[in-house]
Structures are given as C-alpha cells and as structure tokens.
N, C-alpha and C positions, 0 to 999 in steps of 0.2 A: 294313621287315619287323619291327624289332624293336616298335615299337610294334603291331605286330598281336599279336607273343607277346606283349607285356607287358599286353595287354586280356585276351586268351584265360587270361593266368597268374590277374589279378585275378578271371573270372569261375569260375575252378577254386579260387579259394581264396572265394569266396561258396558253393560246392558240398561244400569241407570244413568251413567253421564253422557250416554248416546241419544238415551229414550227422552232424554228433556230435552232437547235440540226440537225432537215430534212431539215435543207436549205445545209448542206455539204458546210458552209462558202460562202453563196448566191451563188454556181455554178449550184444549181438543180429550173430552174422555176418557177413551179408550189409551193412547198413548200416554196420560197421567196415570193410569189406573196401572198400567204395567208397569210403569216406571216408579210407581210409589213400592208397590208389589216386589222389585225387584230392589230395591234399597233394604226392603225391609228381610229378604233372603241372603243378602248380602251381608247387612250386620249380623244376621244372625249363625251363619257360618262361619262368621271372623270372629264371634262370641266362642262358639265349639270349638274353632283352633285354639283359641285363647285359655284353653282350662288344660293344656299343657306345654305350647308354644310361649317362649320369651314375647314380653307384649311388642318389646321397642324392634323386634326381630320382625315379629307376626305384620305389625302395623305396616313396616315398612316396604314387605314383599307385597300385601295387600292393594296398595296406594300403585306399588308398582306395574304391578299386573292389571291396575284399572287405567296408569298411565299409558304406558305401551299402546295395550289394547285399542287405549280410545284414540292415541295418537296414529295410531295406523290407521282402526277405522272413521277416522277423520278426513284421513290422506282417498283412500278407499272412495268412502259414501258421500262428501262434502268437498271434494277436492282442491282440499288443503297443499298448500305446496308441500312437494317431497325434497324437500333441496337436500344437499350432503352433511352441510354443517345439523338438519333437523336428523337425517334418516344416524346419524354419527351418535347424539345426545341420547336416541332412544336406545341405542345400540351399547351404549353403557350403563343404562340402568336395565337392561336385561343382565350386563356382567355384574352392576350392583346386587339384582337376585338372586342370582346363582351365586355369587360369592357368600351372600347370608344364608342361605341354603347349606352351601357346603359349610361355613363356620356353627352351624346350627346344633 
C-alpha cells in the first residue's frame, strides 16, 4: 500500500508544480486554491508512504515522479523544447525509479 501512496503522492506533486505556472504568482484564486490543496495531499501521502518506506528511498522516487511528470507536461502544455539530450535525462530518472523500486 505504501507504494501506491507514494505514486498517488508523486502524481499530486506533478499537479502542484504545474498548478503554480496558473496561479500567475498566487494573484489568480482558484488555481492557488488547488495548487495549495494539492501540496498539501501530496505531502501528506509521502507522510503514509513514509511509516514504512526508507525515507532517502521514498523521497527520491517522489521528487522523481513530480520530475518526469512535470517535465513532460511542460513539454505537453507549455511547449518546452523536447530535444533528445532533455527527452534522454528524463528517460534515466524514470530507470533511476524503477531501479529504487526494484532495490526497495
């Protein structure tokens, strides 16, 4: 189970470092109000992983799963360059994940 929080926590924190891109520097409401909202569901599933997930393990996959995510929907919804050398770097901290996954 905890690894299910700890995916759900990583894709709640791709939902907050996306959501302040539409907070326009916290002056827009509703997209603050989500994006606070969704930090705070975020830490608090990386808390329940964490009561029996290795922290430096937990942390890591967390961070990653919010990297990826954001870096794709970056590429996606803000059209970020996709170059090779970027699409390559995310492409190894998804095998960084999985590798701490499997040594887990």
């Amino acid at each position: 189970m905890a690894w299910i929080y700890l995916t759900l926590a990583g894709l709640f924190e791709i939902g907050w470092a996306i959501g302040l891109k539409y907070t326009q520097g916290f002056t827009r409401p509703v997209p603050t109000a989500l994006t606070v909202a969704s930090m705070v569901v975020s830490l608090g599933l990386l808390g329940m992983a964490l009561k029996s997930l290795p922290v430096g393990t937990a942390y890591a996959v967390w961070t990653g799963i919010g990297t990826v995510g954001t870096a794709i929907l970056g590429i996606v919804l803000f059209a970020e360059p996709a170059t090779v050398a970027r699409l390559a770097c995310i492409g190894l901290i998804v095998a960084g994940i999985a590798g701490l996954k499997l040594a887990a």
